[in-house]
PAFIMI-37455 format. One record per residue: residue in three letters; x, z negated, y negated of N, C-alpha, C, CB in turn. Coordinates in steps of 0.05 Angstrom, whole numbers, plus 5000, padded with zeros to 4 digits. Glycine has a CB too. Layout:
N
ALAXZYXZYXZYXZY...
//
This chain:
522
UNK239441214427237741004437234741084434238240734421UNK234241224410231241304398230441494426231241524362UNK232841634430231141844450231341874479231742094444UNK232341624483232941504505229641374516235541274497UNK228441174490226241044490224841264487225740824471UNK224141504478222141684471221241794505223341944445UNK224641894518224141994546223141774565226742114557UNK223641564565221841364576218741304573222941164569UNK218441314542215741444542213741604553215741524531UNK215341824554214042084555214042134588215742324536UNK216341894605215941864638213741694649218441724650UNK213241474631211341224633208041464634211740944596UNK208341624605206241714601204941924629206641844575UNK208042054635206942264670205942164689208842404688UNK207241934692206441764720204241584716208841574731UNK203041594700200641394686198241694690201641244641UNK198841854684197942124679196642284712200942294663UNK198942184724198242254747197142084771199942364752UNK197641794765195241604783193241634778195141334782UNK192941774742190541724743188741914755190041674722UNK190342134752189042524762188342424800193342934759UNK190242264805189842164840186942014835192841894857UNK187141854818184541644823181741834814184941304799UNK182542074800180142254798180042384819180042434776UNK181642424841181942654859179642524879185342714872UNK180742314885179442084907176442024887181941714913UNK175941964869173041934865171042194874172741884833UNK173142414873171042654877169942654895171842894878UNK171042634920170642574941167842324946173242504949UNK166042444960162942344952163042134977159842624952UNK161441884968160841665011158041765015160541145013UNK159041905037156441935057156641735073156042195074UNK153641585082154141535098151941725113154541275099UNK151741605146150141735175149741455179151941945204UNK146941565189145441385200142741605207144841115180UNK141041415244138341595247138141425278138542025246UNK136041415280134041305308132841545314131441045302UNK132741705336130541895344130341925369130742125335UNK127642035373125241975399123542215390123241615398UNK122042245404119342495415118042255426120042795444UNK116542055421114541885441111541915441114941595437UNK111041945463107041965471107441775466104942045500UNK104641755454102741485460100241515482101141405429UNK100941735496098141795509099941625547096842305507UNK102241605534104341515570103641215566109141565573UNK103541065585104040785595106140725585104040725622UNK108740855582111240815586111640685566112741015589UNK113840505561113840495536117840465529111440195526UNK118640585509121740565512123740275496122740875497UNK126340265515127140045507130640185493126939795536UNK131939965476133639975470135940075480133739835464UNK136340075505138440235517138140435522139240185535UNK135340585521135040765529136141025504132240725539UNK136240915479137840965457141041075455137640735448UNK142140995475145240965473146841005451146241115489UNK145440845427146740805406150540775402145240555400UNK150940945392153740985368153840865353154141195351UNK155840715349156140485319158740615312156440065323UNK159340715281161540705275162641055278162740465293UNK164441055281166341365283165841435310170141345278UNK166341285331163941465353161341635349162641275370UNK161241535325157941785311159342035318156941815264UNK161442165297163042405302162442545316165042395309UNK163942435344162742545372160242715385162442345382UNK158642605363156042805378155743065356152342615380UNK157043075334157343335325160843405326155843345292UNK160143715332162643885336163343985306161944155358UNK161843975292162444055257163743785236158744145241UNK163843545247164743325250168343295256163043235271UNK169143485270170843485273174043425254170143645280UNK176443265254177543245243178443425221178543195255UNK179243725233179243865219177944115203180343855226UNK175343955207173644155191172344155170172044225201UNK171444385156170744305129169144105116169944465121UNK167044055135165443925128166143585128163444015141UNK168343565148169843285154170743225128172543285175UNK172843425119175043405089173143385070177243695080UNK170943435062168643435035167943155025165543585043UNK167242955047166842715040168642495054164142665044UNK168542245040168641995053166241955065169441785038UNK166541915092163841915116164341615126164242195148UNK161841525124161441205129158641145154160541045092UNK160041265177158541355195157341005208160541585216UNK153541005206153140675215153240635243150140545207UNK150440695243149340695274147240955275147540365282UNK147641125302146041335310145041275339147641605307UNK141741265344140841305368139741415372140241195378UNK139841615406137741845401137541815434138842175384UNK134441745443133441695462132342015480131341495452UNK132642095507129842245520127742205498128642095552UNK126142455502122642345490122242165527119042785480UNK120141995508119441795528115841675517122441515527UNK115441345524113741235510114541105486112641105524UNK111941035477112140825452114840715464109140555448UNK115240555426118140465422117640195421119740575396UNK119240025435118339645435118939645406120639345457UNK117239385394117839325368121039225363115739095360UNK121839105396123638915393125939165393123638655418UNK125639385410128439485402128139655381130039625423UNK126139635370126039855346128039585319121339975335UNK126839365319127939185297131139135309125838865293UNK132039125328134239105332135739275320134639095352UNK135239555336136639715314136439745282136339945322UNK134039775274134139735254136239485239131739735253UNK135539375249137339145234139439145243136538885234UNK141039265260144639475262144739525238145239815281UNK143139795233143339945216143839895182141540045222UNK142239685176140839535152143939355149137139325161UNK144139255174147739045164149039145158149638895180UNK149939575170152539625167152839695145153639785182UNK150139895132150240075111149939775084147040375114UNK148839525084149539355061152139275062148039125058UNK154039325079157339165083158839355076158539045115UNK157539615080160339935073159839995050160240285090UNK157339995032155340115013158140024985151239915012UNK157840154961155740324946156540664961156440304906UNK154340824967155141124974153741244955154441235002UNK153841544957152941754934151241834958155242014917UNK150541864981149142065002148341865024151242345016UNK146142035044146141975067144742045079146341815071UNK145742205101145542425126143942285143148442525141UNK141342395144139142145160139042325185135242065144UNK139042315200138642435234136542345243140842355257UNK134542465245131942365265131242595276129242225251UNK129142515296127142635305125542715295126342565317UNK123242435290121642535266119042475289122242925250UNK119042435314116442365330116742175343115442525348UNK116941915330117741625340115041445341119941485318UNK113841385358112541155354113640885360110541185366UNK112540665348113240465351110940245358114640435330UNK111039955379108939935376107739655346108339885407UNK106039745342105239615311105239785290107039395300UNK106939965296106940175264105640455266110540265253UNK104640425245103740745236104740965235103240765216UNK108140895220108941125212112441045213107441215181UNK113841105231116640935245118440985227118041035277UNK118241235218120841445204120741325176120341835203UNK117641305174116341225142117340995138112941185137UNK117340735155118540535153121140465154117640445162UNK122140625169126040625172126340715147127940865196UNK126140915131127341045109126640895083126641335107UNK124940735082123440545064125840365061120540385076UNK125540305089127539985092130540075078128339855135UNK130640355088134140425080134240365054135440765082UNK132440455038133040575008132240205001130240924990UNK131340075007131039784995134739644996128239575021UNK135439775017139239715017140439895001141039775048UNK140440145003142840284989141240394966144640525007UNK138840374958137840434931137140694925139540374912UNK135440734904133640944900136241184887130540824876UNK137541074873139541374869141241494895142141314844UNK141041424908142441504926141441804945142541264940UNK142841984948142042294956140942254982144742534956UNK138442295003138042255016137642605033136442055009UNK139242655050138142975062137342875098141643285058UNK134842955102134042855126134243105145131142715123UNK134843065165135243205185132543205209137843105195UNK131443365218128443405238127843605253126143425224UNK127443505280127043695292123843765287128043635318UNK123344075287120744225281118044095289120744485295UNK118443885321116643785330115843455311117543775361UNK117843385293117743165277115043165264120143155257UNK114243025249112242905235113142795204111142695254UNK112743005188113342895160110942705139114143145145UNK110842525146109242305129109142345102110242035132UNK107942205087108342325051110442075046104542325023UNK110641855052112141685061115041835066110741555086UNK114941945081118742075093118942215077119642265124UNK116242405061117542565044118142495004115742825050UNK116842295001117142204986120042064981115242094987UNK121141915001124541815000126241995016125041495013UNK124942225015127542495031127642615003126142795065UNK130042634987131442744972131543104982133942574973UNK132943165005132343395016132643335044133943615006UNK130343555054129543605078129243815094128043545078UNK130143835118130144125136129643975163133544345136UNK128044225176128044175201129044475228124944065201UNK129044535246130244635266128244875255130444485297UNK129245205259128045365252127345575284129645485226UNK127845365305126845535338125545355347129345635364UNK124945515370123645325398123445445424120645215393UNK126445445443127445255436129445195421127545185450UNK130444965417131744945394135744965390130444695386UNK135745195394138445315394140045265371138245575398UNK137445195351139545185327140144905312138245385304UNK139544795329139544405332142744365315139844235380UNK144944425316147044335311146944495281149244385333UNK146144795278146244855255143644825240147345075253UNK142144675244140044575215141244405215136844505213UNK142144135232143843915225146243935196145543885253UNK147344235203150444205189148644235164153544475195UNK147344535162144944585135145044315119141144655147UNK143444115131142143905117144443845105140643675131UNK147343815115149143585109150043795090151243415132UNK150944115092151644185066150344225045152644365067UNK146744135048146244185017147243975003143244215008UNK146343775024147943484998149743504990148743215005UNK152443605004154943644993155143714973156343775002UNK153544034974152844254949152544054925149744454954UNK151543894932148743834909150943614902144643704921UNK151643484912153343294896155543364888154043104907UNK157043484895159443634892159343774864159943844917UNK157443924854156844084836156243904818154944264842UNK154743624823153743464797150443504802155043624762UNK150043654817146643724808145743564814145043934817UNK146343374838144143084846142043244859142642874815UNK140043014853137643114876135943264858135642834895UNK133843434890132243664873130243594855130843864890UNK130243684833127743594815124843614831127543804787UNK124743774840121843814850122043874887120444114831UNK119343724893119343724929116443774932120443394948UNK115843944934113044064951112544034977112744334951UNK110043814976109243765008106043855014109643415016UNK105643985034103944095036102344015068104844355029UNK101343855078099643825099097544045105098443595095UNK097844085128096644345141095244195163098844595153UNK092044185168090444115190090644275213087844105182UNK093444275230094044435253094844305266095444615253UNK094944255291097044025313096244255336095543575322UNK098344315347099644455371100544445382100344565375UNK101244425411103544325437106244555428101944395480UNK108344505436110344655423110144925447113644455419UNK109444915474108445065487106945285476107344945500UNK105445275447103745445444105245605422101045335440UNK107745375408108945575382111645635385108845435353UNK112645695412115245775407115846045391116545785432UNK118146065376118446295361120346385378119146275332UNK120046505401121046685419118346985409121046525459UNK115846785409113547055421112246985382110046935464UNK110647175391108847155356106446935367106847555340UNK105746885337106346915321108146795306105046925316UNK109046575324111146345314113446485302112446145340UNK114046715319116546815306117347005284117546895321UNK114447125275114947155248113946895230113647405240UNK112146845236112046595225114946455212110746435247UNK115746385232118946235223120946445210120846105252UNK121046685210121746955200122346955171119547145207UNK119546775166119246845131120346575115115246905121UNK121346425128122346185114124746365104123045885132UNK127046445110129646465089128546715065132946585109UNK125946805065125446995034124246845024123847265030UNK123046505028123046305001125146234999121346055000UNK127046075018128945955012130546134996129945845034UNK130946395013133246534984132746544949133446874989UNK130646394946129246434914130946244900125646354909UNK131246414876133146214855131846034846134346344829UNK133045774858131545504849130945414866129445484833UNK130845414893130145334919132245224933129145544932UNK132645104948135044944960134444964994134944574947UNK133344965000130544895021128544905028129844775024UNK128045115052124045195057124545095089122345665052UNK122044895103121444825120118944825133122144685117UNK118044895162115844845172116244705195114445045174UNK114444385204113344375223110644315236114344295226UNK111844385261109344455279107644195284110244585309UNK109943915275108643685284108343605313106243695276UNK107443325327107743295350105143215366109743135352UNK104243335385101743275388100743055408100743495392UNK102742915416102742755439102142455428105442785456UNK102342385398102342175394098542215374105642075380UNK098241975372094941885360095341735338092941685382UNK096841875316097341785294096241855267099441825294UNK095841825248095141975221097442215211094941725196UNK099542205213101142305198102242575221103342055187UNK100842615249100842815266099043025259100542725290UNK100643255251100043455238102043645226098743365222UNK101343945224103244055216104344015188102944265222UNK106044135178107544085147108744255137109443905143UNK108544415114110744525101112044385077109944765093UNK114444465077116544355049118244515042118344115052UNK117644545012119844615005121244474981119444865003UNK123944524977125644314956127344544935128344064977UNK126944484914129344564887127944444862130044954881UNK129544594847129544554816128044714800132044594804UNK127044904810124345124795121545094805124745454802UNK120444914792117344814798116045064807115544684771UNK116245374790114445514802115145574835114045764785UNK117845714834118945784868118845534883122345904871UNK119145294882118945104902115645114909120244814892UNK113345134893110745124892109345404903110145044864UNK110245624896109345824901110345894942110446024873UNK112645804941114345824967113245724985116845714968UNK111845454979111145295001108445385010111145004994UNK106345384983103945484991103545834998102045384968UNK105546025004106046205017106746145050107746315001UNK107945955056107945845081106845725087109245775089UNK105645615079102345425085100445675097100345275046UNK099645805078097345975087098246125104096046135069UNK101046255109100846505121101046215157104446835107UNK101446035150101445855176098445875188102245525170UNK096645785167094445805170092246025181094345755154UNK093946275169092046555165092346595204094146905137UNK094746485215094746595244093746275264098746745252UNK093146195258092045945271090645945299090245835254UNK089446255304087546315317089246525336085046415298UNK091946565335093946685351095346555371095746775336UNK095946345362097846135390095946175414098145705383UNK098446205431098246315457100646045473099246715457UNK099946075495102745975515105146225511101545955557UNK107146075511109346195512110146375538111046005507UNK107846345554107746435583105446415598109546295598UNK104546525616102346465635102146205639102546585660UNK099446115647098745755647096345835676096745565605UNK096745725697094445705711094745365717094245935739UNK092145405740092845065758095145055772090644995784UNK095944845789097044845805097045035825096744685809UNK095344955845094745135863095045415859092545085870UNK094845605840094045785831097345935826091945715808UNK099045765812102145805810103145835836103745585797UNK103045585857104445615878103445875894104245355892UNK100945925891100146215900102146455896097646285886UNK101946435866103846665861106646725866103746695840UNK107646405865110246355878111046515901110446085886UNK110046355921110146475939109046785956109846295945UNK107846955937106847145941109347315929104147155930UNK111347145903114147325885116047435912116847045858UNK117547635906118847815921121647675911118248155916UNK122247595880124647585874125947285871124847735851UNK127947175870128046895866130146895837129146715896UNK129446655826127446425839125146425816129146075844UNK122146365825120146305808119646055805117946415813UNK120446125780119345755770116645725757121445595743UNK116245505772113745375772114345075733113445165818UNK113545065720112944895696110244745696112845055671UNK112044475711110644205713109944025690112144035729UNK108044135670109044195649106543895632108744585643UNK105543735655103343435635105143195637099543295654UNK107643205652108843045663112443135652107743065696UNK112443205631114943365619116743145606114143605595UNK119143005620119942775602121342855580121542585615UNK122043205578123043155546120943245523125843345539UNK118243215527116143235519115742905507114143375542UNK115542685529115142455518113342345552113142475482UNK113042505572111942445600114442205603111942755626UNK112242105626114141855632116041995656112241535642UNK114242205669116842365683116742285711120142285669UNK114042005718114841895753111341915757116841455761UNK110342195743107342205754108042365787104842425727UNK106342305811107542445834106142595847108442305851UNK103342675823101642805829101643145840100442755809UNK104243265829105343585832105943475860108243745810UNK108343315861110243435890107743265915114843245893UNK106043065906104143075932102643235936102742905937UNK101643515924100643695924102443895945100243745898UNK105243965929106744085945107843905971108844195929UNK107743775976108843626002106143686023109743235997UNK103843706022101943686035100744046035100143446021UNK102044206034100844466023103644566064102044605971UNK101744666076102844786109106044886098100445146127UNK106345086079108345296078110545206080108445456058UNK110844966069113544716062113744576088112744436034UNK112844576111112644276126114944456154108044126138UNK114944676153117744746162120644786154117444906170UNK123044756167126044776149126445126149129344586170UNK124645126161124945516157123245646133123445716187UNK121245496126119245496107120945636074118145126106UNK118345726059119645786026121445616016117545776004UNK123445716006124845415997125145335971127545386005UNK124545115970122644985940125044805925119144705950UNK125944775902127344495899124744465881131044445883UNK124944165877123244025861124943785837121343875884UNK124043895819126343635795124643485775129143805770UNK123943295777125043085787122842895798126642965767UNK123842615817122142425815124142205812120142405837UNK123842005790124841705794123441625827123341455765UNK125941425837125141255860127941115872123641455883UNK126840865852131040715850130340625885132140255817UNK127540505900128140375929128540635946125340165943UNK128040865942130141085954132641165955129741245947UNK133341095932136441115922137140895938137241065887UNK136840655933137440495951138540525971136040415957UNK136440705991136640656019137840896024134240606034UNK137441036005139741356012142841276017140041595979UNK143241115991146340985990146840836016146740755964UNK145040636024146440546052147040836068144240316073UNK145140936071145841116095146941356093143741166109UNK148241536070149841646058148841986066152741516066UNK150042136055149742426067149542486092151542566061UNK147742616104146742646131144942526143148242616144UNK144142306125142941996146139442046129145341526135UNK137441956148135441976142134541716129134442056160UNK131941786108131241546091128641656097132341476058UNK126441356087123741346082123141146065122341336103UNK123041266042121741056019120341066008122440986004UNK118840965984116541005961118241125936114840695951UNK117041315918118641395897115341405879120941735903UNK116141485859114841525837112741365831114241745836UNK110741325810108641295798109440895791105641425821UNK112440915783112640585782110740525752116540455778UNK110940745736110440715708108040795704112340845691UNK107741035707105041315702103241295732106841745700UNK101841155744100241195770096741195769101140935788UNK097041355733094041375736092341655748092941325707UNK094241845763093642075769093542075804095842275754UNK096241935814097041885842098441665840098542095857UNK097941555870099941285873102641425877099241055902UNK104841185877107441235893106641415921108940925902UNK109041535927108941725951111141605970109642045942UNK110941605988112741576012114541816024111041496033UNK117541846017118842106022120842096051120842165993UNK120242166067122042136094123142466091119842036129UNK126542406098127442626101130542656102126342746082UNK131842826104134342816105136442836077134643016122UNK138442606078139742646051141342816041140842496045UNK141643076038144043256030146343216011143043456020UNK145243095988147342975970146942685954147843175950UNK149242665944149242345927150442475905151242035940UNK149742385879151342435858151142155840150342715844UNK152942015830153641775807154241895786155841585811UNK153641735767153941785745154041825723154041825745UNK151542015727149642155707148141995690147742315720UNK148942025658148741865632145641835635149842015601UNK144042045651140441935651139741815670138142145651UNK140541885691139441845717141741605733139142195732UNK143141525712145741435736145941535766145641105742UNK143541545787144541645811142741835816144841455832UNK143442065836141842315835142442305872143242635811UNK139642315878139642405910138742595923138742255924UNK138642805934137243055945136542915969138943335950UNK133443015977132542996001131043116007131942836008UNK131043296031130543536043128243376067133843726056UNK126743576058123343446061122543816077120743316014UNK122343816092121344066106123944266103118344196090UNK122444496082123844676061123744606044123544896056UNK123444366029122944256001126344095997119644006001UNK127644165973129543975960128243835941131744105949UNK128043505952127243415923129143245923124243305915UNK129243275879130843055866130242845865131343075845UNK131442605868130642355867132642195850130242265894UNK132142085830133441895810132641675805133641975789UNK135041465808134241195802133341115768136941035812UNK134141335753132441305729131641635715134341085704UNK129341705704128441955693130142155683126841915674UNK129442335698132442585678131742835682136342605692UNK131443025661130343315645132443435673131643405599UNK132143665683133843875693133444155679133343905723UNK134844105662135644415638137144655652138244335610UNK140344465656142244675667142344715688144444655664UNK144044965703144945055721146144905731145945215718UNK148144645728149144565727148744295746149344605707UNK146644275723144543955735143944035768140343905714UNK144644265779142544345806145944405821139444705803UNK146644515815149444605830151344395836151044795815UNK151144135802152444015816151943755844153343965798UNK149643875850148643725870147443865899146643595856UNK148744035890150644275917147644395925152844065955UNK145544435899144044685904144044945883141244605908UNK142545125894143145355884140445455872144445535905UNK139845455847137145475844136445795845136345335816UNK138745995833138246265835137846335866140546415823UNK138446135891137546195912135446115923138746175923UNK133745985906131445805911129145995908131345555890UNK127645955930124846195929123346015907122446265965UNK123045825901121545615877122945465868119545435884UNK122545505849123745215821122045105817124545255789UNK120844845812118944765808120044475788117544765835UNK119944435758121644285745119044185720124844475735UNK120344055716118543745697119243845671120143345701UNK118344045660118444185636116244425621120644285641UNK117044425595114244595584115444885587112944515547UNK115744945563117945235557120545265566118645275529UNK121245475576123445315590126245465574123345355628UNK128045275571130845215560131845545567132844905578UNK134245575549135145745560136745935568134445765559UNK137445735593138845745616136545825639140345455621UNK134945605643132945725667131546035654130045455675UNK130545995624130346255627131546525629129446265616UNK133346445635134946705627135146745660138346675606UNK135946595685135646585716133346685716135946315731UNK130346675708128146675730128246945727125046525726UNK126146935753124347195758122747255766124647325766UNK120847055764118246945746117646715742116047015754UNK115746725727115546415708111746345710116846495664UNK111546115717108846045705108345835697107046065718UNK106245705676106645435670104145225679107045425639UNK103645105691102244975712101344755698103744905735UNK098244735699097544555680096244295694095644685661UNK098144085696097643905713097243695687100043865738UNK097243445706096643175686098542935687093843035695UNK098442845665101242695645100642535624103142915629UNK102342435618102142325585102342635569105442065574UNK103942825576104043025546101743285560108443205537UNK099343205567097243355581098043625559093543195581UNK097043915573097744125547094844165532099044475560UNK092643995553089944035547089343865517088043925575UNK089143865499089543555474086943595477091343545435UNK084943745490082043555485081343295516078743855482UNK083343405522083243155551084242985536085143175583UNK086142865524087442645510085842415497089042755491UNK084042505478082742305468083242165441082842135486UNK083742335425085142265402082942135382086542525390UNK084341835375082441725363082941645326081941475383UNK085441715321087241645304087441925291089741515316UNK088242085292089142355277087642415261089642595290UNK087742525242086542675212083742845222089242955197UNK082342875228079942975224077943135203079342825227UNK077543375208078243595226081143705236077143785214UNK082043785248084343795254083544115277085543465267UNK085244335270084844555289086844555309084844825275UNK086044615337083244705338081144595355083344955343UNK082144225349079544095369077544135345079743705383UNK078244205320075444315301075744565293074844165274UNK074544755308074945105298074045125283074245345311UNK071845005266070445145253070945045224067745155263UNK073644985214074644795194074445085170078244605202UNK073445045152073545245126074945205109071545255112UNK076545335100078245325071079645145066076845325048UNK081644985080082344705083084744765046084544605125UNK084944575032086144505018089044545024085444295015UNK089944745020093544775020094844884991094645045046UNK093344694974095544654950097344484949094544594929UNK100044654941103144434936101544144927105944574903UNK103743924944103343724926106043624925101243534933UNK107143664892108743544883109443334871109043614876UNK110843214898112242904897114142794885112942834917UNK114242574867115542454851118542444875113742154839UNK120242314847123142414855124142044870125642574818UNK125542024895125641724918126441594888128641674954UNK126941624867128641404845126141164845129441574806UNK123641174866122240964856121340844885119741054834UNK121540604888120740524921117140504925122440144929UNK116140584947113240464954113640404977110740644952
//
């Protein structure tokens, strides 16, 4: 009987033994949640952006927009993921207050109803304006940490063109931003950010003791710093010989965004770990050596006038030369319906025959075109007004008569896409604003851009796909909300001196400043 009761014991004690080893297994396992609003918005556009233009994710549809997300991948199996709400707009204009608080307050309901978490994977942009606020990101991440609380691991995610506030960096636990331009490596700084947290929690280490933020008096069009050409590209070169330093977690630079008239527009370095000297010494090594070349940015490419491109265009032997319509760039933050380029080119002899150079042009909004395209379908002629509904401080609306070649539905930017063949000119016409990156975007609308004697497209640097097609390139300095000129702009708000609407700035202050740890709200 004694050892009857002893083996019962000693069964009670395994199975007690081992719920409990389960209930340690499952604590290990850290709650992230996701959450992020992001935008690129001028303040120099009329435009201003609304809530749909967002196409906000609520919930496990987040997933979806990362491929590292995936069911079966590592980074899926590491945590319990408590995915809220994610929106991520075109750059466009200012942000309404009203859909900025809407979402926000998505956001703010889901993460107090799923909460307590150990993490959370912030996704932004990082160049949001809003209208009424100073500092958008500064205030979203404020608001977060007033819900899920100051211990909580915060790793922020940014693209290079973002704007780090002392504000964002003060409640960013850890921070990275995109190390190209363009930015190829968008999905892997994303994963980066999300495995240091892992790291960091997983291990026990929590957040980094020390975060060096360093403001640099530089603002530059991203036109001038891609790290394709120098100096940008050693420049960005030398971030992984801080980051590899024992004690470092994280070395970052951005370029900042120059389209908006803010205080906190300006460049930035950061870096994050646990060794006060290497996080300090790291950053103000990338500070200066940012600084020491200040007087190097160049265009990523030739820049004339207008007139001056289409010259050369059409003087090129090889196709297709693209022309970079580049004040009026909607993934810059242009509103994208200035109609000042294509009434230039519509009125220029060479175009006004079907035998003429043959030009596509991408893009112009013009929904009473679309309109009238749709009644009268492929083949059938239209004459309508397109562009300048939003942006018409350069040119009015234009009037486009011409023949319709294609219709396309659909399309998550543009819902409808119309070609109309205007001389030798293909122009795009969309009932709402849309970037033409790919090959894709043009073929599937039964043109051929590698057969096009001119490209002529609503962009700065170009993606790359078109670059890899051209065969030649120029970037055309027309007028926009994201002008490339920033002393045409008028900046009344930004930090002062600021290079290089002030060249002659001396010895600017780029000592680390080391910021207390988010465990405290301001």
């Amino acid at each position: 009987m004694k050892k009857k009761v002893l083996l019962l014991a000693i069964a009670t004690i395994l199975i007690l033994s081992c719920k409990s080893e389960n209930k340690e297994v499952k604590k290990e396992l850290p709650r992230i949640a996701i959450a992020g609003i992001g935008i690129e918005s001028s303040t120099f556009s009329p435009a201003q952006t609304h809530e749909e233009a967002f196409h906000a994710r609520i919930g496990d549809s987040i997933f979806n927009r990362y491929p590292f997300f995936a069911e079966d991948a590592d980074i899926r199996k590491r945590a319990e993921w408590v995915p809220t709400l994610l929106g991520k707009s075109l750059p466009g204009g200012i942000v309404t207050r009203e859909a900025y608080e809407s979402m926000v307050n998505k956001t703010l309901k889901m993460l107090k109803e799923n909460g307590p978490y150990d993490g959370l994977f912030f996704d932004i942009h990082g160049a949001m304006s809003v209208v009424g606020l100073e500092d958008a990101e500064g205030d979203l991440i404020k608001r977060i940490r007033e819900v899920i609380g100051t211990e909580v691991l915060i790793s922020t995610s940014m693209d290079l063109h973002g704007n780090v506030s002392k504000r964002l960096a003060e409640h960013s636990d850890l921070i990275t931003c995109y190390r190209m331009a363009p930015h190829e490596d968008a999905l892997e700084s994303k994963a980066r950010a999300i495995t240091n947290m892992l790291d960091r929690l997983q291990s026990g280490k929590g957040k980094p003791k020390y975060k060096a933020w360093i403001p640099v008096p530089i603002l530059l069009p991203g036109e001038k710093t891609s790290t394709r050409i120098e100096p940008g590209k050693s420049l960005y070169a030398q971030i992984p010989s801080v980051e590899n330093q024992e004690g470092v977690i994280d070395a970052a630079i951005w370029i900042g965004y120059a389209w908006a008239d803010e205080a906190r527009n300006h460049a930035v370095v950061m870096v994050t770990g646990d060794d006060i000297e290497q996080v300090t010494i790291g950053a103000e090594k990338l500070a200066n050596a940012f600084w020491d070349v200040r007087n190097e940015f160049e265009f990523v490419a030739p820049v004339a006038t207008l007139n001056e491109s289409l010259k050369m265009a059409l003087e090129h032997k090889e196709q297709p030369f693209i022309i970079s319509d580049m004040g009026d760039n909607p993934t810059a933050g242009g509103a994208g319906d200035v109609t000042w380029t294509l009434q230039q080119i519509l009125a220029r002899p060479e175009f006004k025959s079907e035998n003429g150079p043959s030009l596509i042009y991408a893009s112009i909004p013009g929904p009473e075109l679309i309109e009238e395209a749709l009644k009268v379908g492929i083949g059938g002629k239209v004459s309508a007004m397109a562009g300048a509904q939003v942006d018409d401080r350069f040119a009015p609306p234009l009037k486009l008569e011409g023949i319709v070649t294609s219709i396309k539905k659909g399309d998550r930017d543009a819902e409808v896409e119309v070609v109309v063949k205007v001389g030798s000119i293909n122009v795009i016409v969309t009932k709402k604003r849309k970037p033409y990156h790919k090959e894709e975007d043009f073929t599937d609308l039964e043109l051929n851009p590698r057969e096009s004697d001119i490209l002529v497209v609503k962009i700065g640097y170009l993606v790359p796909e078109l670059y890899d097609i051209r065969k030649g390139w120029i970037m055309a300095l027309t007028p926009g909300g994201v002008d490339q000129d920033l002393e045409r702009l008028g900046y009344k708000n930004i930090k002062r001196p600021m290079f290089p609407l002030d060249k002659d700035i001396q010895g600017p202050d780029l000592n680390a400043i080391l910021l207390r740890a988010s465990n405290a709200l301001k």
